[in-house]
C-alpha positions as CSV (number, residue, x, y, z in Angstrom):
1,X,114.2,111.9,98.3
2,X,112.4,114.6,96.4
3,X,111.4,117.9,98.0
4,X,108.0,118.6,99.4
5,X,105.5,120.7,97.2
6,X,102.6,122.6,99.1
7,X,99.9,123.4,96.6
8,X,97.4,126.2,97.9
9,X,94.6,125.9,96.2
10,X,91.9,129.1,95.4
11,X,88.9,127.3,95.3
12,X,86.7,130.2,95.0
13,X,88.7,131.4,91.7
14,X,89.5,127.9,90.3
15,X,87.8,124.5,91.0
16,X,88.9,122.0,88.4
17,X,91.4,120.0,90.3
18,X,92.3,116.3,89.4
19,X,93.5,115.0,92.8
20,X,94.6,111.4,91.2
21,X,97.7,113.3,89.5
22,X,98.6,112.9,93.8
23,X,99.0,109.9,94.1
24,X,102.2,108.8,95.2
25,X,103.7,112.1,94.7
26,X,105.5,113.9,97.8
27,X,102.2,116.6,97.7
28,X,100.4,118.5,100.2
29,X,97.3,120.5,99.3
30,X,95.6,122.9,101.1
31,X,92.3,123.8,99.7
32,X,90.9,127.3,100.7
33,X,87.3,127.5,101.1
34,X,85.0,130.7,101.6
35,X,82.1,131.3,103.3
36,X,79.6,130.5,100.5
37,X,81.0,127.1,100.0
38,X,78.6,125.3,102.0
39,X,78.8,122.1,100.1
40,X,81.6,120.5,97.8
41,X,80.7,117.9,94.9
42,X,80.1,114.7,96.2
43,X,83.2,113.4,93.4
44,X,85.6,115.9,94.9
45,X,84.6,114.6,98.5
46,X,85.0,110.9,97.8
47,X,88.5,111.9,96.3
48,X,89.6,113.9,99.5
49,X,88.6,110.8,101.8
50,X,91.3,109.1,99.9
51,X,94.0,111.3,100.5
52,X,93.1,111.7,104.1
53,X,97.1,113.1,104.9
54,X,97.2,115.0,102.0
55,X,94.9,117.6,101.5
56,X,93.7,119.6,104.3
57,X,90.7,122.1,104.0
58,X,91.0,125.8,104.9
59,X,87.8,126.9,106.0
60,X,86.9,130.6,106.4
61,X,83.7,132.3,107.3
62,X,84.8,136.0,106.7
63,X,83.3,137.3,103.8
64,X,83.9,140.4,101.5
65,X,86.1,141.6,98.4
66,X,89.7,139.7,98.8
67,X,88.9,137.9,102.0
68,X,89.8,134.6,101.4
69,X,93.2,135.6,99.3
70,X,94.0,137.1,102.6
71,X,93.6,134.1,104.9
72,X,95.4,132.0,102.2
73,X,98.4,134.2,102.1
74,X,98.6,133.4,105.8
75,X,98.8,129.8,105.3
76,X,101.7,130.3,102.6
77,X,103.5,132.0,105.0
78,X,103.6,129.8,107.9
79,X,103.8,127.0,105.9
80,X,106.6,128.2,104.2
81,X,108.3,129.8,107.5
82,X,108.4,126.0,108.7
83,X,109.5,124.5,105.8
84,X,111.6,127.2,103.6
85,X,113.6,124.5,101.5
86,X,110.2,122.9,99.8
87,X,108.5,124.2,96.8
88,X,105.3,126.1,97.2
89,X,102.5,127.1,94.1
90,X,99.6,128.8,94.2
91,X,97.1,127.6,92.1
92,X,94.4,131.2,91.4
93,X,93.8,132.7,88.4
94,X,94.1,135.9,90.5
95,X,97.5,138.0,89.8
96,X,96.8,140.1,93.3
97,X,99.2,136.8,94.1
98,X,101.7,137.5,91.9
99,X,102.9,140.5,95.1
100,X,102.9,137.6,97.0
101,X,105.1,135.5,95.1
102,X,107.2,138.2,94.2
103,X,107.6,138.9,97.9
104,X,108.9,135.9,98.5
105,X,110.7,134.5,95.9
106,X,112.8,137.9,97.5
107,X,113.5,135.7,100.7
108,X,114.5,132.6,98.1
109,X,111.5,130.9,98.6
110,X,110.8,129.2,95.8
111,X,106.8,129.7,95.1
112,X,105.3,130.5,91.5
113,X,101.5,130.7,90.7
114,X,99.2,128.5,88.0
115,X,95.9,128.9,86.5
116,X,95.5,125.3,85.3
117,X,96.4,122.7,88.4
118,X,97.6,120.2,85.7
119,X,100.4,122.4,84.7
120,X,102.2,122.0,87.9
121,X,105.4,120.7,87.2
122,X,105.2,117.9,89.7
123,X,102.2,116.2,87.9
124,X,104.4,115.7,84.9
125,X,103.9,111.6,85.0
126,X,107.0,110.9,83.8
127,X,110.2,112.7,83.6
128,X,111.0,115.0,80.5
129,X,114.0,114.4,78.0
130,X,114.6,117.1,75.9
131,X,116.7,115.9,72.5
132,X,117.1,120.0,71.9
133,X,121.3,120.3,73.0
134,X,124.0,118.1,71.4
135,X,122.8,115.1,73.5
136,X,119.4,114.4,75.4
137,X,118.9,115.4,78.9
138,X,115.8,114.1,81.1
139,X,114.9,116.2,83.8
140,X,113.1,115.5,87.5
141,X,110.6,116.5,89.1
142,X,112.5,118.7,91.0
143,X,114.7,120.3,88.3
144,X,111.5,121.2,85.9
145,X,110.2,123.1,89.3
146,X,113.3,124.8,89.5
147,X,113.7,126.0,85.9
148,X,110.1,127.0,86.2
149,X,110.8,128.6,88.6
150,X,113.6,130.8,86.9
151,X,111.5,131.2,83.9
152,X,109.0,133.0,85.8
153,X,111.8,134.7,87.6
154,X,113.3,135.9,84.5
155,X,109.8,137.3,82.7
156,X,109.7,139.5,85.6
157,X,112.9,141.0,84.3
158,X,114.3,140.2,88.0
159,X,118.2,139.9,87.9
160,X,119.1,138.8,84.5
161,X,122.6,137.8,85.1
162,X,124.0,138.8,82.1
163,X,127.0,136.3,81.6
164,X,127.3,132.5,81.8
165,X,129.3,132.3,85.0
166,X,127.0,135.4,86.7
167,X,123.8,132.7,85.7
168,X,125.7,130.3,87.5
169,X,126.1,131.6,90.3
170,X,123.0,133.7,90.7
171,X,121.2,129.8,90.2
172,X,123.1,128.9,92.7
173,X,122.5,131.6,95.6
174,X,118.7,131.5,93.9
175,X,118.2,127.6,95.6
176,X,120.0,128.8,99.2
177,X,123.3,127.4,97.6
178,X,122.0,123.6,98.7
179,X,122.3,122.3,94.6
180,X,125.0,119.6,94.2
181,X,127.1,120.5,90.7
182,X,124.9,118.0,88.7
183,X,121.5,119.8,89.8
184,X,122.5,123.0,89.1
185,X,123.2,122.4,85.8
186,X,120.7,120.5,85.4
187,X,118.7,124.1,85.9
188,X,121.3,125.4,83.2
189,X,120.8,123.2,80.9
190,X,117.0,123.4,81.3
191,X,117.1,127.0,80.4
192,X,118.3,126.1,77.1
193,X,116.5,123.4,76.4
194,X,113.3,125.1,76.8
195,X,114.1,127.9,75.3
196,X,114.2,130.8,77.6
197,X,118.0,131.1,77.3
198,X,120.9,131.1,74.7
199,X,124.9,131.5,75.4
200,X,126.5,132.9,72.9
201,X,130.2,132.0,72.2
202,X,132.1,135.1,74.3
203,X,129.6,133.6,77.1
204,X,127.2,136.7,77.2
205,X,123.4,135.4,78.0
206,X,120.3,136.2,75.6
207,X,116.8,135.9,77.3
208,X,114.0,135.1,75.4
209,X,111.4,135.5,78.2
């Protein structure tokens, strides 16, 4: 079964979401709402009357500078105090979340932040084979989440691991230690194949992130 992704969306900071890409997908999206949103676009309400159990609005009526970033970051936190093993994005084009997901990704929850909604990884239709190593590998849903997730982890210049078996290992403690064998190399494998990493023969690691 694959894991749960809560999607928190900014509405006040970004409003183009395609809620078909949903369908069928093991999402749940909470849209954020501030006080001046008084009405929604009668399109983007017919959508969320088809998706009845999986979107759920968050209405405020505080007002002022950073008001609704603040009542969002309280959702992410329950949500993800309830359900610390699922994958969590923020989708803002505000970095004041980037704290936030820094914060957090320091308890091993893994969260990362988008500006575009179609560039969360779980809307990728179909899974992704990359024909970059010595054979093909197709990655899920989950694994592209994961190596996005270290991707992001690593431009931050947050624990580089600097040799193969540290990588490992710090992949492995990064995901609570719950990866079977296959998965985590999966993650591995997805590093190189997308170019943020390259092993060099003694083993050493080269970031290019």
């Amino acid at each position: 079964m694959s894991s749960l992704h809560f999607i928190f969306v900014d509405f006040e900071n970004v409003r183009e979401i395609d809620l078909d890409l949903i369908r069928h997908k093991p999402v749940k999206i909470y849209l954020a709402l501030g006080k001046h949103h008084s009405s929604l676009p009668s399109d983007l309400v017919t959508k969320l009357l088809q998706f009845p159990d999986q979107v759920q609005i968050i209405k405020t009526s505080c007002s002022g500078k950073n008001a609704l970033d603040f009542v969002l970051a309280y959702h992410i936190g329950v949500q993800s105090t309830h359900s610390p093993d699922s994958h969590f994005h923020i989708l803002s084009r505000d970095q004041g979340f980037d704290a936030l997901v820094d914060h957090l990704r320091s308890h091993q929850i893994s969260v990362t932040r988008y500006e575009a909604f179609d560039r969360i990884p779980v809307f990728e239709k179909t899974p992704i084979t990359v024909s970059t190593l010595s054979s093909p590998i197709t990655f899920s849903h989950d694994s592209l989440t994961r190596i996005q997730d270290m991707t992001e982890r690593f431009s931050h210049n947050l624990s580089r691991p600097k040799r193969k078996e540290t990588l490992l290992a710090h992949i492995h403690i990064r995901f609570g230690k719950k990866l079977s064998e296959k998965e985590l190399l999966e993650v591995f494998d997805g590093l190189i194949a997308h170019k943020v990493i390259d092993i060099a023969p003694d083993n050493t690691v080269e970031y290019h992130c």
